[in-house]
C-alpha atoms as an extended CHARMM CRD file, in Angstrom:
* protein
*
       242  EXT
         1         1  UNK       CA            -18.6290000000       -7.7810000000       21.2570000000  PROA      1               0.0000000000
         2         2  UNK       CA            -18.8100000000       -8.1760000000       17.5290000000  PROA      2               0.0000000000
         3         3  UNK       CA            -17.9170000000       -5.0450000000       14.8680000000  PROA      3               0.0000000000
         4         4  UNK       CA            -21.1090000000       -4.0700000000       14.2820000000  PROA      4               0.0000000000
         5         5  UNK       CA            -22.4670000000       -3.3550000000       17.9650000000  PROA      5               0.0000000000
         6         6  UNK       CA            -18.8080000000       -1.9900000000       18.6090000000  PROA      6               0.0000000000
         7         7  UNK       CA            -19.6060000000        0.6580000000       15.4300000000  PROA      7               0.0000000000
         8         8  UNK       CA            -23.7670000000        0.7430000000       16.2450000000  PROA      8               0.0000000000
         9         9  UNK       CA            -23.9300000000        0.4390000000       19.9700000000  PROA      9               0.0000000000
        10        10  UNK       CA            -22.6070000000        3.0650000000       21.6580000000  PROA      10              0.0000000000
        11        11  UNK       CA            -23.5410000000        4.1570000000       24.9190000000  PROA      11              0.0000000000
        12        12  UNK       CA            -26.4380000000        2.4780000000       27.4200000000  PROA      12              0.0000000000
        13        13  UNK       CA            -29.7220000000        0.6200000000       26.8280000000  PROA      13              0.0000000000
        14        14  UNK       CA            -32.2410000000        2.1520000000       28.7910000000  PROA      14              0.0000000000
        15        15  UNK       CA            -35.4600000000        1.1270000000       29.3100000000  PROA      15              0.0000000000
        16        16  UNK       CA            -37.8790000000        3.5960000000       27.0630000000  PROA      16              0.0000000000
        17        17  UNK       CA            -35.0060000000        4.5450000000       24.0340000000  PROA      17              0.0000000000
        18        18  UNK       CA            -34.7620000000        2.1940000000       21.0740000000  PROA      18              0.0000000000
        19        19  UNK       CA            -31.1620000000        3.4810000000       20.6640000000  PROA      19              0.0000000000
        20        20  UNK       CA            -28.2860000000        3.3960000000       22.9370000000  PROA      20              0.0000000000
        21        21  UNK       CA            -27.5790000000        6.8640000000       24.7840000000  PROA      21              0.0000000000
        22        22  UNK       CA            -25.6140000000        9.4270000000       26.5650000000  PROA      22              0.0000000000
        23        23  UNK       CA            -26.5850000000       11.3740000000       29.7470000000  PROA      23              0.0000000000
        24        24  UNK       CA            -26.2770000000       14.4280000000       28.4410000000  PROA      24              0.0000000000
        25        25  UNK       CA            -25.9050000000       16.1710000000       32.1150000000  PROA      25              0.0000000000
        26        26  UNK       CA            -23.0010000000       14.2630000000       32.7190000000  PROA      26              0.0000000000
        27        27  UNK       CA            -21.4940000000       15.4960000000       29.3150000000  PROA      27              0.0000000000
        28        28  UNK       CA            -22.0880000000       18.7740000000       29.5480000000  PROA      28              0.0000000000
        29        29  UNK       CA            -20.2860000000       18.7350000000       32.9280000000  PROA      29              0.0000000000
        30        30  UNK       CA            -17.3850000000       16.8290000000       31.5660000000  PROA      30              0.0000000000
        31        31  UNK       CA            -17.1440000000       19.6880000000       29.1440000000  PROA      31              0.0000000000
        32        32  UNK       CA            -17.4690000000       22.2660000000       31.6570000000  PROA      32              0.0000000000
        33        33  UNK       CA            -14.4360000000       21.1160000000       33.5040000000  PROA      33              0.0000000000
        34        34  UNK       CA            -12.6330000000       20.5140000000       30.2680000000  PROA      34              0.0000000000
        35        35  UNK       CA            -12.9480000000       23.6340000000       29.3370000000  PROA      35              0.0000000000
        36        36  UNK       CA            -12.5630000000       25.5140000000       32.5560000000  PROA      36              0.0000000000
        37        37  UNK       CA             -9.0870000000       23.7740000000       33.2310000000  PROA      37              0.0000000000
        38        38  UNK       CA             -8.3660000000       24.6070000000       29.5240000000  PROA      38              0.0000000000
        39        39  UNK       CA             -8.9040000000       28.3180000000       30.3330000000  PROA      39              0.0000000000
        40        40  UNK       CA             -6.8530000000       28.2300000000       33.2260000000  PROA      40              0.0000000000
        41        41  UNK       CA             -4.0740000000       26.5980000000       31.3690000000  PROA      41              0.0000000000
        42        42  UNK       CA             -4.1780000000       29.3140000000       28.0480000000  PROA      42              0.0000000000
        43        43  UNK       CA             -3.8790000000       32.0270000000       31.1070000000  PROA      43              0.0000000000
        44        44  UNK       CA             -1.1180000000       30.1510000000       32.8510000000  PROA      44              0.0000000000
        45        45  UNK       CA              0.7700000000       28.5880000000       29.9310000000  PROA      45              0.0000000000
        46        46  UNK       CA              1.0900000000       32.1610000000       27.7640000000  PROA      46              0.0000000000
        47        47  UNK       CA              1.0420000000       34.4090000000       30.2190000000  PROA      47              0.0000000000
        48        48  UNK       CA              3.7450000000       33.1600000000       32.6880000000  PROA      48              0.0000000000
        49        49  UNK       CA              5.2640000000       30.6030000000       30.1970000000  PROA      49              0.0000000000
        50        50  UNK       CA              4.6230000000       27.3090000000       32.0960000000  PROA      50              0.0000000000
        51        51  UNK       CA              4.9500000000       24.7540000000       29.3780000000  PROA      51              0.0000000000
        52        52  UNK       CA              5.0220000000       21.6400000000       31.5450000000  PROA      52              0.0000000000
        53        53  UNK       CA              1.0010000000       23.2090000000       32.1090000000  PROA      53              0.0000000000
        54        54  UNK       CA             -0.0710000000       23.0280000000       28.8260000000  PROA      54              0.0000000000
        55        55  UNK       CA              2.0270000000       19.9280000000       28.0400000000  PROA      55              0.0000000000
        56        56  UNK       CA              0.1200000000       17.8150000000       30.6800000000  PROA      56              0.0000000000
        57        57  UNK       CA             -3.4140000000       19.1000000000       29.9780000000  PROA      57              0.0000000000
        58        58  UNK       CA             -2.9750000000       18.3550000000       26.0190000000  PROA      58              0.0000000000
        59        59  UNK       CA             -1.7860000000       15.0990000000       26.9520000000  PROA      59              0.0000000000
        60        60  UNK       CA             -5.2750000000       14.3520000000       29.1440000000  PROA      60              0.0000000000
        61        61  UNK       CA             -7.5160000000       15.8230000000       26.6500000000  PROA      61              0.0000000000
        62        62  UNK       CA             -5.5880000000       13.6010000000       24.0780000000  PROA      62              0.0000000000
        63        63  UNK       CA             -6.6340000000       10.2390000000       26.2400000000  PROA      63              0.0000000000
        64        64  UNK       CA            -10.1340000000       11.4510000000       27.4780000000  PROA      64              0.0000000000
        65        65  UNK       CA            -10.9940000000       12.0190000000       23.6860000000  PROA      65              0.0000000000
        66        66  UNK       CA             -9.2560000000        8.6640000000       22.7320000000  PROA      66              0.0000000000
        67        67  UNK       CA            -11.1860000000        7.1480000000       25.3360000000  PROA      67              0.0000000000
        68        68  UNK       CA            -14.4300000000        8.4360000000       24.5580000000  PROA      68              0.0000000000
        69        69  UNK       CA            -14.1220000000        7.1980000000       21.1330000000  PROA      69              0.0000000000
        70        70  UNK       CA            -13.9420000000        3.7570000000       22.5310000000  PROA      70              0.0000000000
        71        71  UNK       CA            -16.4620000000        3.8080000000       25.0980000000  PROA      71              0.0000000000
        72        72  UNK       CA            -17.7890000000        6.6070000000       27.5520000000  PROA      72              0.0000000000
        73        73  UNK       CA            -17.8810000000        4.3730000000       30.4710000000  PROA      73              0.0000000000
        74        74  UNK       CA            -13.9610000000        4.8680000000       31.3620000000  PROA      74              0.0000000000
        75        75  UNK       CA            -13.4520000000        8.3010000000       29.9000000000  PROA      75              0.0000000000
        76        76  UNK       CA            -12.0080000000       10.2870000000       33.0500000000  PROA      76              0.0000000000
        77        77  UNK       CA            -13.6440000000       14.1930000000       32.4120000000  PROA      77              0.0000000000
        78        78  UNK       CA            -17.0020000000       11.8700000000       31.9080000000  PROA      78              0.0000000000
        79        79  UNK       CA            -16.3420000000       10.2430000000       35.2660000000  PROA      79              0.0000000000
        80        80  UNK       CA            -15.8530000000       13.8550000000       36.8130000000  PROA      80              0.0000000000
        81        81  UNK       CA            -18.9950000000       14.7530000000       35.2940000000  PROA      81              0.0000000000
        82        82  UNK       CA            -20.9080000000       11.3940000000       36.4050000000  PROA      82              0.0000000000
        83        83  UNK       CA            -19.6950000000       12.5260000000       40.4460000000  PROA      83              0.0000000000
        84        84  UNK       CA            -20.6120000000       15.6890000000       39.6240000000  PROA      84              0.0000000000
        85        85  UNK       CA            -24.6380000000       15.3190000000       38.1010000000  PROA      85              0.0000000000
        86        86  UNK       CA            -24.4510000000       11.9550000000       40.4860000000  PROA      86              0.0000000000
        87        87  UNK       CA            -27.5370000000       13.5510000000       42.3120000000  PROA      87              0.0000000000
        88        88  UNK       CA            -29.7070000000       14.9290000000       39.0990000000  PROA      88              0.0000000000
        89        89  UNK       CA            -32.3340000000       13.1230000000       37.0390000000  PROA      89              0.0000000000
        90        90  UNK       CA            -30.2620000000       11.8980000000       33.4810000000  PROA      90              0.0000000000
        91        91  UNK       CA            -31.0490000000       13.3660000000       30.4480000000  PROA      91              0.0000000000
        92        92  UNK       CA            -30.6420000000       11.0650000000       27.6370000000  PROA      92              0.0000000000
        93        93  UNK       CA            -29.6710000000       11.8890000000       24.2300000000  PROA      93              0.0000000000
        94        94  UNK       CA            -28.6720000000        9.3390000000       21.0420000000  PROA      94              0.0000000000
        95        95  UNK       CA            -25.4970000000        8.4280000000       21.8230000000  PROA      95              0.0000000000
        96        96  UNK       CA            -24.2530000000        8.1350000000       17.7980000000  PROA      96              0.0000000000
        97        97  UNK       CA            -24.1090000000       11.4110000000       17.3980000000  PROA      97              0.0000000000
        98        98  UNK       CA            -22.3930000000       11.8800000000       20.4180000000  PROA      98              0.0000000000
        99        99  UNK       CA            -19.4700000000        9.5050000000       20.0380000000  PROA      99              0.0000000000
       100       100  UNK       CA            -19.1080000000       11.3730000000       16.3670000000  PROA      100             0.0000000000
       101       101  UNK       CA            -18.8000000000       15.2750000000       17.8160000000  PROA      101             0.0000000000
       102       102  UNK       CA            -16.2330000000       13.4060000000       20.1480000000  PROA      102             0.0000000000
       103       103  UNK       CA            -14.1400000000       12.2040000000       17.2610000000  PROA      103             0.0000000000
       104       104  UNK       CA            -14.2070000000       15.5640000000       15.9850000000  PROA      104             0.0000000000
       105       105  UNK       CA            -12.9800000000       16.2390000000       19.2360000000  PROA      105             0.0000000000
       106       106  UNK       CA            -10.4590000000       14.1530000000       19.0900000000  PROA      106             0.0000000000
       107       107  UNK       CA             -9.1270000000       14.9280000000       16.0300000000  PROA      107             0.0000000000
       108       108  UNK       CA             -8.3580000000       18.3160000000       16.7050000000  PROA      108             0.0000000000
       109       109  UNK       CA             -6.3540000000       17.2300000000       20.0340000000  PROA      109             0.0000000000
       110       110  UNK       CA             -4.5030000000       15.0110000000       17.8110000000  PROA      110             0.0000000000
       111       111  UNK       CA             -2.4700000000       17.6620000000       15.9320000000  PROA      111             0.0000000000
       112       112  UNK       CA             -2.0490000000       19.7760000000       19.7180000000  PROA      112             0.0000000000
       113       113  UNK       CA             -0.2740000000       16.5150000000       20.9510000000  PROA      113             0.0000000000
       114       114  UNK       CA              2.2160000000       17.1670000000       17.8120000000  PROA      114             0.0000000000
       115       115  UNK       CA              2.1530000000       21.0130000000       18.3520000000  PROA      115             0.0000000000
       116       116  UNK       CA              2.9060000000       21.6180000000       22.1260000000  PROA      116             0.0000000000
       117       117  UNK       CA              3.7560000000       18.0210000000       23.4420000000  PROA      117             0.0000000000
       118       118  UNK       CA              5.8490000000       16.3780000000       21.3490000000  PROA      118             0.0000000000
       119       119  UNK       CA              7.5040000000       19.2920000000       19.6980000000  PROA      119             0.0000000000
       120       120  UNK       CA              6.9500000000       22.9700000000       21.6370000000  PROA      120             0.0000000000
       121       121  UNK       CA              6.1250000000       25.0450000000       18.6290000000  PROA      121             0.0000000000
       122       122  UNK       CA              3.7270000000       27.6530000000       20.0100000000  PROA      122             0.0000000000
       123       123  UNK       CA              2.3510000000       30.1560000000       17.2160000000  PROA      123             0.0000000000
       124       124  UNK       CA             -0.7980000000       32.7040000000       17.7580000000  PROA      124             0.0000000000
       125       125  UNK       CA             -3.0830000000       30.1560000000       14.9940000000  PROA      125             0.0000000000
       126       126  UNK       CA             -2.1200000000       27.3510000000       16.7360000000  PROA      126             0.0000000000
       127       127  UNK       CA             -3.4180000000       28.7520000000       20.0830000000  PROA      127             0.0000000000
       128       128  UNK       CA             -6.6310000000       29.0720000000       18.2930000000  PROA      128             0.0000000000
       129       129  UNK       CA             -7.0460000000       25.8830000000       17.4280000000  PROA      129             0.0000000000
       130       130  UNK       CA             -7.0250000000       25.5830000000       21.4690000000  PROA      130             0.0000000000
       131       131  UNK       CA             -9.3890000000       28.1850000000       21.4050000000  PROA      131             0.0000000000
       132       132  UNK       CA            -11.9340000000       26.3750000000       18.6890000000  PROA      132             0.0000000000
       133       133  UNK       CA            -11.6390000000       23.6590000000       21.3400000000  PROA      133             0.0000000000
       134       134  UNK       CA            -12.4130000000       25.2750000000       24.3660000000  PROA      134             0.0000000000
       135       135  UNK       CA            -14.9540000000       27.4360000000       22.7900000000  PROA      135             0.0000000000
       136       136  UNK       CA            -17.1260000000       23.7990000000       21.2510000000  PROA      136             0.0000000000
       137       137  UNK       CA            -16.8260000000       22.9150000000       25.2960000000  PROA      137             0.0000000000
       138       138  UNK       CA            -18.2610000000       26.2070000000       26.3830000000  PROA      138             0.0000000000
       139       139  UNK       CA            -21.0700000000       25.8080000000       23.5510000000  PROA      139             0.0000000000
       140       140  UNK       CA            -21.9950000000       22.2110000000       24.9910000000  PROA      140             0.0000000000
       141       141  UNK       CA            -21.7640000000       22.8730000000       28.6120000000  PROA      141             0.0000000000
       142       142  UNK       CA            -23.3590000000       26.9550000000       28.6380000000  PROA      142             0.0000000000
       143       143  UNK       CA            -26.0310000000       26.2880000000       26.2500000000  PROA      143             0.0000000000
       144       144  UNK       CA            -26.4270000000       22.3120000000       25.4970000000  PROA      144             0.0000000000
       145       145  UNK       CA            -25.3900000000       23.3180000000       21.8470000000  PROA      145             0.0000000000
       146       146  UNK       CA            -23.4050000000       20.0280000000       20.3360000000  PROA      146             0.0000000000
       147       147  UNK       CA            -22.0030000000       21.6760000000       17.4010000000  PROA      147             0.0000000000
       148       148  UNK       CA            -20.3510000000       17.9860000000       16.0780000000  PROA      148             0.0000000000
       149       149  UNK       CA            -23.7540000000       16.4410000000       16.2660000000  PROA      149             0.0000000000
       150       150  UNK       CA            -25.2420000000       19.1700000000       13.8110000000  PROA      150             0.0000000000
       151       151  UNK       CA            -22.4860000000       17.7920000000       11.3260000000  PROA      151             0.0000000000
       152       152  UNK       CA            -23.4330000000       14.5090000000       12.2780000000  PROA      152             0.0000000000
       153       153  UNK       CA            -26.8750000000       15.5790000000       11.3650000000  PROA      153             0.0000000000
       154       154  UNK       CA            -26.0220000000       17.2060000000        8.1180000000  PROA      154             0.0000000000
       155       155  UNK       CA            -24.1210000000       14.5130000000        6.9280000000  PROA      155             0.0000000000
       156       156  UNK       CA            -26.3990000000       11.7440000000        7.3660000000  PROA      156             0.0000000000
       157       157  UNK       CA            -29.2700000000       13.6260000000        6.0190000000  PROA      157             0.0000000000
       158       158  UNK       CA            -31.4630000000       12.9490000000        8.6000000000  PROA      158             0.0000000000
       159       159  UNK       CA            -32.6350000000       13.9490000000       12.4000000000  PROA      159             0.0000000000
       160       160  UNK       CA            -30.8210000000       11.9770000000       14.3780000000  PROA      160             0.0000000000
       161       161  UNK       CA            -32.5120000000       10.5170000000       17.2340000000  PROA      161             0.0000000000
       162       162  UNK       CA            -32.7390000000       12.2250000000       21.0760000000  PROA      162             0.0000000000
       163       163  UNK       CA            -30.8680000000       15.3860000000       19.8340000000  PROA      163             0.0000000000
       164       164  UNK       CA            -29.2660000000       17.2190000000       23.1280000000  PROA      164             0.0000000000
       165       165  UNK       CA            -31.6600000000       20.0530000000       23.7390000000  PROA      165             0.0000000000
       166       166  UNK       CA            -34.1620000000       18.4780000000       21.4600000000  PROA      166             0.0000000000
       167       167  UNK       CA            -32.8230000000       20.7780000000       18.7190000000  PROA      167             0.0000000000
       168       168  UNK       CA            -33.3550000000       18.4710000000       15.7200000000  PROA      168             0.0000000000
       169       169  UNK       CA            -37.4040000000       18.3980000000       16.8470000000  PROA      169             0.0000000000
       170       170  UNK       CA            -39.3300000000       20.6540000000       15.0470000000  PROA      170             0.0000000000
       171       171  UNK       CA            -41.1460000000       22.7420000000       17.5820000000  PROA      171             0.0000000000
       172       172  UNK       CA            -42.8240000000       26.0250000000       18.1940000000  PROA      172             0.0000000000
       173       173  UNK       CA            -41.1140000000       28.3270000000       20.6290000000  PROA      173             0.0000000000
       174       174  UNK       CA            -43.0350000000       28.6630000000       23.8350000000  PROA      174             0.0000000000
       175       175  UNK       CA            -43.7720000000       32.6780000000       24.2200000000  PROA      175             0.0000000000
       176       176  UNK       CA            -40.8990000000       32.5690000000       26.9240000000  PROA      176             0.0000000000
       177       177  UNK       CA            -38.8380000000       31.8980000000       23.9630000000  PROA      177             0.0000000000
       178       178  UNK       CA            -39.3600000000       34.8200000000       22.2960000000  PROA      178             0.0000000000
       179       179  UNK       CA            -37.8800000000       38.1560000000       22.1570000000  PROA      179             0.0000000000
       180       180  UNK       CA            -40.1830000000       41.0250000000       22.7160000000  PROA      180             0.0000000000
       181       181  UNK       CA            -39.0010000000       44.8980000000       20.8630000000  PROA      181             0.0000000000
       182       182  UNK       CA            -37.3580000000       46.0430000000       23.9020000000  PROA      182             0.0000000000
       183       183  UNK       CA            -35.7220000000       42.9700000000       24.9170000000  PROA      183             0.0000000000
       184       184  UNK       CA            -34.0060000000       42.6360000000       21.4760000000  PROA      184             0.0000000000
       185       185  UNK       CA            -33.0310000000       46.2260000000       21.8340000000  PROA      185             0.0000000000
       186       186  UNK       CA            -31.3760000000       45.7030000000       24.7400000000  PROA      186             0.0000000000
       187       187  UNK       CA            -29.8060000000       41.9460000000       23.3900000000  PROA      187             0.0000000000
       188       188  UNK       CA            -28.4320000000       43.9860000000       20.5910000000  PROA      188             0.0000000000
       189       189  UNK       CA            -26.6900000000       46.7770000000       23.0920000000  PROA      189             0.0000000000
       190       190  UNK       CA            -25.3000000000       43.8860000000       25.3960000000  PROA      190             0.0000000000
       191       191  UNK       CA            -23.6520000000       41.9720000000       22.1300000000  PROA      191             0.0000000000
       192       192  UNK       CA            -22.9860000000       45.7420000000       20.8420000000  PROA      192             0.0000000000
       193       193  UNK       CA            -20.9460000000       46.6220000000       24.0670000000  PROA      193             0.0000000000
       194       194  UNK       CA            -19.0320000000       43.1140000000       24.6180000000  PROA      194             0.0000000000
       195       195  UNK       CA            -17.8020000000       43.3190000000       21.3950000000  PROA      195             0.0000000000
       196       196  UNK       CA            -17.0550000000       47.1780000000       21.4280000000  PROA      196             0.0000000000
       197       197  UNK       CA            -15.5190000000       47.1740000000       24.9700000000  PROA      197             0.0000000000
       198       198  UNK       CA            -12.7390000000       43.9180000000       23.5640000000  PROA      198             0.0000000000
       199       199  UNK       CA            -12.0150000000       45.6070000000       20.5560000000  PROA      199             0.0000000000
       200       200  UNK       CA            -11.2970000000       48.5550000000       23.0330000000  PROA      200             0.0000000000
       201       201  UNK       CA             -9.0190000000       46.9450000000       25.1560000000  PROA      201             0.0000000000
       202       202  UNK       CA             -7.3330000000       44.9340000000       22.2430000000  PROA      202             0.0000000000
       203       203  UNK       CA             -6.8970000000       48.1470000000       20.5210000000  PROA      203             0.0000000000
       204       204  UNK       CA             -5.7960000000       50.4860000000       23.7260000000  PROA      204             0.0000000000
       205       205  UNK       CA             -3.9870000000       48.2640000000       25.9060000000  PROA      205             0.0000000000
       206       206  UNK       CA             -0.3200000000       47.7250000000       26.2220000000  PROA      206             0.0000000000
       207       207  UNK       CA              0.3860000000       44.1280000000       25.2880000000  PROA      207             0.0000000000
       208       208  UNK       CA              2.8670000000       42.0380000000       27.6310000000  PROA      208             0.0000000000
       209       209  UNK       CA              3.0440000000       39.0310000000       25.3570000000  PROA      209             0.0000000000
       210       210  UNK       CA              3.6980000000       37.8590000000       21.5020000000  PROA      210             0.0000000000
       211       211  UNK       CA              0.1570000000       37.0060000000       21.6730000000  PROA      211             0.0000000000
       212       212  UNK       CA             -1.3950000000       40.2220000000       22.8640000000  PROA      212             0.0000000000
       213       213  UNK       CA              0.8750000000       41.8470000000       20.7070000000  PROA      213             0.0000000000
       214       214  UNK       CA             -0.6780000000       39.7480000000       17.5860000000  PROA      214             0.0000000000
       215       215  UNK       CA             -4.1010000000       40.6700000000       18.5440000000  PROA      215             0.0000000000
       216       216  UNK       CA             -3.2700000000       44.3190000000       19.0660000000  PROA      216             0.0000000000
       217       217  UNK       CA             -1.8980000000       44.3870000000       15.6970000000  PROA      217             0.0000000000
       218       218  UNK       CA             -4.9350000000       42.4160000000       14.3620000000  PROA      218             0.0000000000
       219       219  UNK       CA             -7.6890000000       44.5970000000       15.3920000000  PROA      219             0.0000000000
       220       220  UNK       CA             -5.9560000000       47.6420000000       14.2700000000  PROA      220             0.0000000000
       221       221  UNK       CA             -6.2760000000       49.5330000000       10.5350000000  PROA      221             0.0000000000
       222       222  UNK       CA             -3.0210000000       49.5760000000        8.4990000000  PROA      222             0.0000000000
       223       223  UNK       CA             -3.4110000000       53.9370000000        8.9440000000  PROA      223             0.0000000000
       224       224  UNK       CA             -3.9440000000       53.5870000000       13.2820000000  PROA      224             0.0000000000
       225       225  UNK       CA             -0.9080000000       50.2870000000       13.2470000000  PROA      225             0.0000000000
       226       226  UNK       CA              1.8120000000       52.6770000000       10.8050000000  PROA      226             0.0000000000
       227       227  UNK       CA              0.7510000000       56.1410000000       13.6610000000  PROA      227             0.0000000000
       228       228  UNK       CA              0.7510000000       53.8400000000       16.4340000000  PROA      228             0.0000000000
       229       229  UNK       CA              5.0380000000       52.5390000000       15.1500000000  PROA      229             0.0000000000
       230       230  UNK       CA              5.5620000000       56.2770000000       14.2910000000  PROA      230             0.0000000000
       231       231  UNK       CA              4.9050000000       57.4850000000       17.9510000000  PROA      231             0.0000000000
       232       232  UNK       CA              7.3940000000       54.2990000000       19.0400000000  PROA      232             0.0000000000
       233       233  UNK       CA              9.6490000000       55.4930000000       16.5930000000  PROA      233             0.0000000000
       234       234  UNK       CA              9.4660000000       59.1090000000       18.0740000000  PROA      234             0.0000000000
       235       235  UNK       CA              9.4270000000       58.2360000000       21.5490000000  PROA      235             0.0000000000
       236       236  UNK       CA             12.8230000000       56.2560000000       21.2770000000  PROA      236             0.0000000000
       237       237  UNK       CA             14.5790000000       59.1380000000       19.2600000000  PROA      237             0.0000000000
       238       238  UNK       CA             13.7310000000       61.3710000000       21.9670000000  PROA      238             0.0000000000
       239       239  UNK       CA             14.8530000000       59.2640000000       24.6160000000  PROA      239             0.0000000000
       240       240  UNK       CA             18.5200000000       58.8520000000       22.8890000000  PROA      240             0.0000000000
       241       241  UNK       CA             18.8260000000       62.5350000000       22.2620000000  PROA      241             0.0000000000
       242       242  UNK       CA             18.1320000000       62.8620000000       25.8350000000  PROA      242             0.0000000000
């Protein structure tokens, strides 16, 4: 295999596509798993301070990515995905753009492998670079939404071919599609609530680790945060007089 169909040829020839592709069913599972086992590990990693967890996980994600980069055929989480979509018809997508969201991928595992496997330095904006992560999976594997191949797009300045969800065809919506009054009343309640009811228990809960404690402080004004160490402050001078 020469440079250029190393660089140009990524993926499978099918029979039908003048481009090489991905099944994108088998991607979107490897993401789902990704990310599920990455949610599982942020639980079990902060919240009962198993390091060895996180540790091993990065270290996967770190070789799936590197692999992926290469080729998709031996990337493990694409394997998982392959058993896992073994029985449903492929859906193909250009498999350029693919291989480029995956380098994105992969370099934001790269600077995790520094941060909590070669040197355990665990800070709350460093744990959100594992959430940027897990969140791109959930956006691929939820709603077929490849955020690194709308970069890909943008940079090249052109639609790239097979996008996943045929989202660089330009289409009208089917009237399913489309929100009627009372269904975007109640969208805008749902989104309303979610975001009301975390802000609530950000806000209102008793935090049991640095990083609840960070987000408690984060969602609060500088008036409710300076009350809020006042009442501490109070509480303990009580409790000595006592």
């Amino acid at each position: 295999m020469n440079l250029k169909s190393f660089l140009w040829n990524y993926g499978a020839k099918v029979p039908g596509y003048d481009v090489t592709v991905i099944n994108e069913r088998e991607a979107r599972a490897a993401a789902g798993i990704l990310g599920m086992l990455g949610t599982i590990v942020i639980f079990v990693g902060i919240g009962f301070n198993h390091i060895i967890v996180a540790k091993v996980y990065l270290t996967f994600l770190f070789i799936d990515f590197t692999a992926r980069m290469i080729s998709p055929t031996y990337s493990p989480s694409l394997m998982l995905g392959k058993f896992a979509v073994r029985k449903q018809t492929p859906e193909y997508v250009g498999g350029l753009q693919k291989r480029f969201a995956w380098t994105l991928g992969w370099i934001i595992s790269l600077p995790m492998m520094w941060w909590f496997v070669l040197h355990w330095d665990i800070t709350f904006y460093k744990v959100l670079v594992c959430v940027l992560c897990i969140s791109l999976m959930f956006l691929e594997s939820a709603f077929s939404v490849c955020v690194g191949c709308m970069i890909y797009k943008a940079i090249i300045k052109e639609d790239p071919q097979h996008c996943p969800g045929g989202v660089c065809e330009i289409k009208q919506k089917d009237p399913i599609q489309i929100f009627n009054p009372i269904q975007k009343i109640i969208w805008l309640l749902t989104v309303f609530g979610l975001l009301f009811g975390i802000y609530l228990f950000l806000a209102k809960t008793e935090s049991k680790t640095f990083f609840g404690e960070f987000l408690h402080e984060l969602v609060l004004t500088q008036d409710q945060f300076q009350k809020e160490k006042d009442l501490i402050m109070e509480r303990e001078f009580e409790s000595d007089d006592f």
